[in-house]
C-alpha positions in Angstrom: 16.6 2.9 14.3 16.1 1.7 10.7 16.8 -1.9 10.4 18.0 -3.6 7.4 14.7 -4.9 6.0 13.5 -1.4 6.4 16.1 -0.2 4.4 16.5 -2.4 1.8 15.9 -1.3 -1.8 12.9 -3.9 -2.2 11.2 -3.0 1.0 11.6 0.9 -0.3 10.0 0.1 -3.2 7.3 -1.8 -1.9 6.9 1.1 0.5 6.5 3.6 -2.3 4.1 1.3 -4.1 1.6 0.8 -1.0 2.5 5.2 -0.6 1.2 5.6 -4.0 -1.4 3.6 -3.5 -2.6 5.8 -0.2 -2.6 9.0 -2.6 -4.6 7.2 -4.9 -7.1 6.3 -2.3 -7.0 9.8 -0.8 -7.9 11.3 -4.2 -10.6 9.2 -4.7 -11.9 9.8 -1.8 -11.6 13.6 -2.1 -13.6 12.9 -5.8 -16.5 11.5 -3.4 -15.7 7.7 -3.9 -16.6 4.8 -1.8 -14.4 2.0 -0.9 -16.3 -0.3 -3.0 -15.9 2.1 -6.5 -11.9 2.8 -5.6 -11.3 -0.5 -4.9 -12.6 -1.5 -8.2 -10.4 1.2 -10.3 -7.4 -0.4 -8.4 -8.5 -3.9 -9.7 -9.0 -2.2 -13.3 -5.3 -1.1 -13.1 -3.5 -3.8 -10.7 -5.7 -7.2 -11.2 -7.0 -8.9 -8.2 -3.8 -7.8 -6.0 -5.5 -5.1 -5.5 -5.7 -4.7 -1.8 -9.4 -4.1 0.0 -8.4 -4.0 3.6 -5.8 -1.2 2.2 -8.5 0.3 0.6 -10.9 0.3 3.6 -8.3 1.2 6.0 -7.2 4.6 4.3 -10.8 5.4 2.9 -11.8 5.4 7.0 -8.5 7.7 7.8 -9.2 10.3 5.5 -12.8 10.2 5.7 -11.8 10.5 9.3 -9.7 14.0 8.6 -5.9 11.9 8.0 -3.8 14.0 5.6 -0.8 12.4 6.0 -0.1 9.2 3.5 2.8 7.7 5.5 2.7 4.7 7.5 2.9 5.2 11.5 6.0 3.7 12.6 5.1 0.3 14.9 6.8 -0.9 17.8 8.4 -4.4 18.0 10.7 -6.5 15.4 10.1 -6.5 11.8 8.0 -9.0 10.2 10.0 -11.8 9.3 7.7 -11.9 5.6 9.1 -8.9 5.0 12.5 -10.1 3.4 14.0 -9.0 0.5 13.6 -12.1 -1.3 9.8 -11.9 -0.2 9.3 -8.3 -1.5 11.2 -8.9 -4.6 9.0 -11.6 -5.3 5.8 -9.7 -4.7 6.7 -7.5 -7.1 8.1 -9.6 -9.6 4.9 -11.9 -9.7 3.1 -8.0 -9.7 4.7 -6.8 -13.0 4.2 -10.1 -14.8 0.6 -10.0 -14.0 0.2 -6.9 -16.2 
């Protein structure tokens, strides 16, 4: 059952960003890039947001064989951080940062 944080249009945004994000570290990694080196194009294009334990954690699953780009779904409640208020803030303070 999709809650309504989960389908709020912040939350799907911010759910696309962190998806395009994966395929960006997937295609580096296909290229023969290390964490280190991708994580430092991400900081070339998104400043320091850009996200190292995202980084590490999908270089791993696709070094490990992981095609797939889409989060697992998790058992339990949402994360109360993950309010629309939250998210839209995140990505407001994200676009004036470039």
């Amino acid at each position: 059952m999709t809650g309504i944080i989960e389908s709020s249009p912040a939350h799907q945004h911010f759910s696309r960003y962190m998806y395009d994000i994966r395929v960006i570290i997937k295609f580096s990694v296909i290229l023969g890039k290390d964490a280190s080196c991708i994580h430092k194009d991400l900081v070339t294009v998104l400043g320091e947001n850009a996200p190292i334990q995202t980084v590490r954690k999908w270089v791993n699953a696709v070094s490990e064989g992981r095609d797939d780009m889409e989060d697992e779904p998790r058992p339990g409640r949402p994360v109360a951080a993950c309010r629309d208020a939250n998210i839209s803030n995140v990505l407001v303070s994200l676009s004036d940062d470039r």
